[in-house]
Structures are given as C-alpha cells and as structure tokens.
C-alpha positions as CSV (number, residue, x, y, z in Angstrom):
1,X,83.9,173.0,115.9
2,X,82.1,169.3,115.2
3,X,80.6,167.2,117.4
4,X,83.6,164.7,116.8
5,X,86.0,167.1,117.6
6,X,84.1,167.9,121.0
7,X,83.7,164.3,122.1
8,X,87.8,164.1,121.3
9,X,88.9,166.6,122.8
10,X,87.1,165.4,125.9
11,X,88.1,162.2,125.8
12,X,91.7,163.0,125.6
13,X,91.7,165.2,128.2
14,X,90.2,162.7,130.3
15,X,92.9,159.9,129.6
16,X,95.9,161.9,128.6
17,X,95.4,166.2,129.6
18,X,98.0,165.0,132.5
19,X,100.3,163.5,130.0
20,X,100.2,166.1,126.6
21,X,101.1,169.4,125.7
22,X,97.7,171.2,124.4
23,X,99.3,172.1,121.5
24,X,99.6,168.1,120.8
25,X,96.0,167.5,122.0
26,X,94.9,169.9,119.7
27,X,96.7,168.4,116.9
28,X,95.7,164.7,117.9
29,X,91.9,166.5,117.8
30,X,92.0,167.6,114.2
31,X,93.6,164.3,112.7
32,X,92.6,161.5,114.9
33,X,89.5,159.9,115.0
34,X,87.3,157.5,117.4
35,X,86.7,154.2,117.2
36,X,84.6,151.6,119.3
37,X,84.8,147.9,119.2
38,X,83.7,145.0,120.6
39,X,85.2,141.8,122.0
40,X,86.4,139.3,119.2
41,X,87.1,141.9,116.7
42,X,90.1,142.3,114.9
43,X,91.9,145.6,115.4
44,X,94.6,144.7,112.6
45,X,95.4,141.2,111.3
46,X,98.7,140.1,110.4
47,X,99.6,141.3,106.6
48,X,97.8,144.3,106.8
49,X,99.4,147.9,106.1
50,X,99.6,149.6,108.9
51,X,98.4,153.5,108.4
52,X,97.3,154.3,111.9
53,X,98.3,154.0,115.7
54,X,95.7,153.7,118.6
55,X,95.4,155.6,122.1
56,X,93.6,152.7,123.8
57,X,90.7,154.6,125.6
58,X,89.0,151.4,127.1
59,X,88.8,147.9,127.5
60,X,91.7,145.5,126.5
61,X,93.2,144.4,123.4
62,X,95.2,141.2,122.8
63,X,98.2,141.2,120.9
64,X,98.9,138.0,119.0
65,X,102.1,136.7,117.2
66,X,101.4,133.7,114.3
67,X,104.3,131.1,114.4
68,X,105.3,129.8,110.6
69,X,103.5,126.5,111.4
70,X,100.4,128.8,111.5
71,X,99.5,128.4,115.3
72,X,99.4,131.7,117.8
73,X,100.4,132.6,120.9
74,X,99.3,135.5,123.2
75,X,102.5,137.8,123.8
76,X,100.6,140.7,125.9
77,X,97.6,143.0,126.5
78,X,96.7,146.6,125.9
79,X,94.8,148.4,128.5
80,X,93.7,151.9,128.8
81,X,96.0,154.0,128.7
82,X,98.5,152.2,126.2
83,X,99.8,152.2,122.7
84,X,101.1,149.1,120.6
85,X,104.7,150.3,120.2
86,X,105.5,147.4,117.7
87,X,102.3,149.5,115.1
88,X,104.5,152.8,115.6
89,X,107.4,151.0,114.7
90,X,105.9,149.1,111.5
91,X,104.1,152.7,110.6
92,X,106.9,154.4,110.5
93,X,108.8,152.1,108.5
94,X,105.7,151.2,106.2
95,X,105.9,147.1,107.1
96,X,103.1,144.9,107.1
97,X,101.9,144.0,110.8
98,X,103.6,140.9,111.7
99,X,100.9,140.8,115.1
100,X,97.6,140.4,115.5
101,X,95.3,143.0,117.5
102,X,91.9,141.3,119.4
103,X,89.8,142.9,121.2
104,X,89.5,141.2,124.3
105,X,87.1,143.6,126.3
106,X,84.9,146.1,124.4
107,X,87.3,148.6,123.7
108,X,86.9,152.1,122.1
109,X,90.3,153.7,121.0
110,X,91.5,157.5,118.9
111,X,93.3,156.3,116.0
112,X,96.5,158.6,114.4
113,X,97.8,158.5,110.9
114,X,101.0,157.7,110.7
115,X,101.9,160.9,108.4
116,X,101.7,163.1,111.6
117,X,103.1,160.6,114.5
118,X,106.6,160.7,113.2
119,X,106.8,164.6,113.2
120,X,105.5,164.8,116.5
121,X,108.5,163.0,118.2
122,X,110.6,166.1,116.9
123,X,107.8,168.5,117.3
124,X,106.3,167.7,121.1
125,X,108.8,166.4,124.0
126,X,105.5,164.6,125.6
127,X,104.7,162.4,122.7
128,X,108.2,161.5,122.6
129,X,108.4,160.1,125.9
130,X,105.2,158.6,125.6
131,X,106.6,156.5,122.5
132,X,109.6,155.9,124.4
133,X,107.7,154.9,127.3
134,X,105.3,152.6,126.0
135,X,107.9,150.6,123.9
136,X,110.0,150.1,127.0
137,X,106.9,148.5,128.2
138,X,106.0,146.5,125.4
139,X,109.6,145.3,125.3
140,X,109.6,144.2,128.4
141,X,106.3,142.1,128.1
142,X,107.8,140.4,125.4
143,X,110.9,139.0,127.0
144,X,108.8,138.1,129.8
145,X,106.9,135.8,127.2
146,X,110.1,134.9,125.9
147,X,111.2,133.6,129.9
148,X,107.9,132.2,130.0
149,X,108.3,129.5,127.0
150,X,111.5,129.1,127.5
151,X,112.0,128.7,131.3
152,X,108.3,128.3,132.8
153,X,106.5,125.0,132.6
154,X,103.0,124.8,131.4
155,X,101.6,124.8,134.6
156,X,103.2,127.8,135.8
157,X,102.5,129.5,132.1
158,X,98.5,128.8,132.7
159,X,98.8,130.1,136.3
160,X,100.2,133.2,134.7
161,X,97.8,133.2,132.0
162,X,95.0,132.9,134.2
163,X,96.1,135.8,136.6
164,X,96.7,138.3,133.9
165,X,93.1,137.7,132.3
166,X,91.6,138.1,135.4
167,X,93.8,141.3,136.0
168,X,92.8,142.9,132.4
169,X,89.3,141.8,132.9
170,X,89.2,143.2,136.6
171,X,87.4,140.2,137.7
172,X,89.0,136.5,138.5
173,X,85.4,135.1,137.3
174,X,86.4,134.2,134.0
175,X,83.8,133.1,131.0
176,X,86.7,131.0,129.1
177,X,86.7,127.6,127.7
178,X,89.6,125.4,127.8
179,X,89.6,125.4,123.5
180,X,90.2,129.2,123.9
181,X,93.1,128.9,126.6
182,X,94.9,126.4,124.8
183,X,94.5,128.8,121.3
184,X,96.2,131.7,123.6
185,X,98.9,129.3,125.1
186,X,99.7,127.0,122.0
187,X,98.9,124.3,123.4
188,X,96.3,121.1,123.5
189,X,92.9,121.1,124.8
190,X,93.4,117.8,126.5
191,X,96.7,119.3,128.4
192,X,94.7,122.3,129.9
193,X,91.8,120.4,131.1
194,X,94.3,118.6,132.7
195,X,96.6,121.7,134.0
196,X,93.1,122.7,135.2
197,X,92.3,119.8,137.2
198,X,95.4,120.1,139.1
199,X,95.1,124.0,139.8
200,X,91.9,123.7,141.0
201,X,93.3,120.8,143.4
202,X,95.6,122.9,144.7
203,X,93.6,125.8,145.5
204,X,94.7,128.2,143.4
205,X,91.4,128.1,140.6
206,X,88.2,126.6,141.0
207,X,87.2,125.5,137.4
208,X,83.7,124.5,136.0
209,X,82.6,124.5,132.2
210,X,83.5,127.4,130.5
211,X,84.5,129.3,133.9
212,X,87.1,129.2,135.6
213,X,87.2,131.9,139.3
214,X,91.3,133.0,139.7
215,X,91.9,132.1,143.6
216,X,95.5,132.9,143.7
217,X,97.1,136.1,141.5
C-alpha cells in the first residue's frame, strides 16, 4: 500500500466511514485521488470536459452560472461533506460544464473518474443515495436562487448573500469588497455600496472598506 492510498483511506473514513460501504471506500481508494486548492482557483471552468467528480473534504467551493450576456451569478456553495450533483450529471452524460467551480475557502477535495461513478450506483446502495441525496440538495438551492431573482428585492438578495458567506466562512467578519459582491450578485458596484449603507443603518451589518461584520443571519 502507498502513501497516497494511506492518507485516502484515512481521509475518507474521517468524512464519509459513517456514510460508505468499505467495499466502496476501498474502491474510491484505488481510483480517486487528492487534491488541495486554494481560494480563487478554478475547480472547472465553464466549457471544460468534465472527467471527474469531487468529495469536498474542506473549505467551500462557489458554484457559478455565466448568463449569455457573459455576466455571473453565484447559485450556491459546496461545503465539506458535499458533491456538485450538476458534474455527476454532465459526467455521466459527457457534456461540457455549463457552471463554474471557485474555491472560495482553501479547500482540498478526492476526485473520482467518471468511468467508475456510474457503475457504483448499481453496484453500492450507499453511493446511490448519496447521489440522490446530494442532487436533492443542489436542486433545491437552485430554485431558492430562482425565488431569490425573481421574488426578492436586492436588498433582501444582499442580506441573504451576506448571511450565507458568513455561514460558509464560519465567521460574519467578512474580507469582501463591494466590486466582488456585486460580481456574485450581478449587479452594480454603485447599487451595493448603497444597499450597504442602508443595512448598516438598520443594524443588521456594520460595513467599512473591504469588510463588512454580518450582525443579523
């Protein structure tokens, strides 16, 4: 046995021996492989093939979607624990990503090829529900982004914003400029600043330059 296989098989029986069979564990240990980033990287870009899944270990990843005009919008995180159900789906089916993956806290993750996950939905009962599981989830983040454009004003979408970075980050200190909110949100810079100003009135942030402490989740 390697030294990669050791560090796997301990890392996935710290995060998911509860969850998998050992047979699957074992399986996961001789095809998967680690992989440690840090925040700002790109996990996968829009376009790219996708060949592999990941079994976030740590940290937080941001999952972006690119509207035609060419502007993004943040539709949910990835924590530990989690898989993006939307790469399963596009692995499977050999698509291109239509999402973007950044990492938003340094985050280290086991990557799977996509030649084995499909078998193991027949093969292991575990794996199945985690798939099923975790694109429940994922589906149900994205209609909540879906309620939030169509039915939640902007200052109600930043409050939201604010309260789930502070939530993935475990911290409401938050090291963000308003440039990088408005990216996530699709909107102006000039409009958060704003939005800001009257959170921070009200109580429920108190903003500075480039920091912004949640007061209200």
């Amino acid at each position: 046995m390697n030294t990669q296989e050791v560090i796997l098989r301990k890392k996935i029986g710290e995060y998911y021996g509860s969850i998998f069979e050992k047979e699957l564990i074992e399986e996961i240990v001789k095809v998967g492989f680690l992989e440690k980033y840090k925040q700002g990287e790109i996990l996968v870009d829009i376009g790219e093939n996708m060949t592999h899944i990941p079994l976030i270990l740590q940290g937080a990843v941001k999952i972006i979607r690119k509207e035609k005009e060419g502007e993004e919008l943040v539709l949910y995180f990835l924590e530990k624990g989690d898989t993006c159900a939307i790469s399963f789906i596009n692995c499977i089916n050999r698509k291109e990503s239509i999402f973007k993956a950044v990492v938003e806290n340094d985050a280290e993750a086991i990557f799977l090829p996509v030649e084995y996950i499909d078998d193991w939905l027949a093969k292991f009962k575990t794996w199945r529900h985690f798939i099923i599981d975790s694109y429940h989830f994922r589906l149900i983040e994205m209609v909540e982004s879906i309620d939030g454009l169509a039915f939640m004003n902007m200052h109600h979408r930043l409050l939201k914003y604010l309260s789930d970075m502070a939530l993935v980050h475990h911290d409401v200190n938050l090291d963000i400029t308003h440039q990088q909110i408005a990216n996530d949100l699709n909107t102006s810079r000039v409009v958060i600043t704003r939005l800001l100003k009257q959170l921070h009135n009200e109580g429920k942030v108190y903003s500075t330059r480039n920091k912004v402490q949640v007061l209200e989740l």
